[in-house]
Steps between C-alpha positions, in 0.01 A plus 500: 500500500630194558206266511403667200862384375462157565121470389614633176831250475236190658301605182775470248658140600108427463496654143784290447430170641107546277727508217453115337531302171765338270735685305667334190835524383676359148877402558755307280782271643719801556718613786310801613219246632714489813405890583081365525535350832648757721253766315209200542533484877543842572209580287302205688564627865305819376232367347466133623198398368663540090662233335648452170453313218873415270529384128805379318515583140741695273455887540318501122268278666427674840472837298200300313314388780588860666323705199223230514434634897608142575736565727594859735933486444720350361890454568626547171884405338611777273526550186117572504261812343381666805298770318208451630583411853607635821794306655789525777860371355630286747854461577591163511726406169359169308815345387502307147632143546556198284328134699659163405579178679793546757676211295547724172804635402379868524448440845887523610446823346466848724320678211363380235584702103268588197789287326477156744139500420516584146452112398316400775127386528310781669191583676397876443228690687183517342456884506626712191590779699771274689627311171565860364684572849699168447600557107642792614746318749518248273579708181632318178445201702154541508334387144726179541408353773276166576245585655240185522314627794325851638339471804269755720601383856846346619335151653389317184840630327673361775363168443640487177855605642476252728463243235753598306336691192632852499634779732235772617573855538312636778529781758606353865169526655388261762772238337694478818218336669532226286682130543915633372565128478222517186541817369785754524571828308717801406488817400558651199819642433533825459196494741162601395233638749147643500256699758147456574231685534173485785236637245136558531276634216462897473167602595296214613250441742674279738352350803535660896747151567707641173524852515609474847760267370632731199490806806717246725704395199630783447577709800673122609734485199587890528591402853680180410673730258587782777668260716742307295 
């Protein structure tokens, strides 16, 4: 019984290490990025001979490529419609923050108000689903302000911080990676925060790499979850 134990368990890890090809994932600059490594490398020491694929775009954007079959998953910052999808909330908060140059006045500030940025120059995300999200922080504020910029991704907007143009409301993301004597932020005051979603598209044909991937996906998070 026990040869026929291990022959059976030998044949598995086979199974397993046969199991091949690149699986592609859609992310945004967000926070929750930070939960695809651990998950990465503990998916990779199962089936070694997968490896991934990432794209940075705005979740409107991943969803595209996503219905297209272009890409398997994508990590996506809520609001978004996830009718038609299958997904796993993850529970990491994405914090709302406002970037400027660490020489501004705001910048002695803890928090930053709807009212200190009521006359200010301002870089909004691109995505209607977060501009409704921020008028409704913002409230009256909202139709007044001066807004001479949207952007889809934090790095170009930045650029335009740096230089002086305009303040850009972002979530916190990956920010803290970058140069503080550049670029330094806030949050919004009272704070504003979002989830995200791991989301795959409801009944398609996904690949052997893949659907191992969603399977691993989600009995990891469920344990992730179980444990905190």
């Amino acid at each position: 019984i026990l040869q026929l134990v291990d022959k059976t368990e030998k044949e598995l890890v086979e199974q397993e290490e046969q199991v091949e090809g690149k699986i592609s994932i859609g992310c945004g600059e967000i926070a929750s990025v930070q939960l695809l490594p651990k998950l990465f490398r503990s998916f990779r020491e199962k089936y070694p001979r997968v490896s991934f694929d990432l794209f940075t775009a705005t979740a409107d954007l991943v969803k595209e490529q996503m219905d297209r079959g272009l890409l398997d998953l994508g990590l996506l910052l809520e609001p978004v419609d996830v009718e038609k999808y299958d997904f796993l909330r993850l529970d990491m908060k994405e914090n709302w923050v406002v970037l400027m140059r660490p020489d501004d006045a705001l910048a002695k500030k803890e928090g930053i108000t709807a009212k200190d940025l009521s006359a200010a120059p301002l870089i909004l995300p691109r995505r209607t689903r977060v501009q409704n999200e921020l008028a409704s922080w913002f409230g009256d504020y909202y139709e007044k302000l001066d807004v001479i910029f949207t952007s889809n991704l934090n790095t170009n907007g930045a650029i335009m911080v740096e230089n002086g143009l305009a303040y850009s409301i972002v979530v916190e993301g990956v920010i803290h990676f970058w140069d503080q004597k550049k670029l330094t932020y806030r949050p919004l005051m009272p704070p504003l925060t979002a989830t995200s979603v791991l989301a795959w598209k409801r009944s398609q044909p996904f690949s052997l790499a893949a659907t191992k991937f969603i399977e691993f996906s989600k009995k990891y998070f469920t344990l992730s979850k179980s444990i905190m």
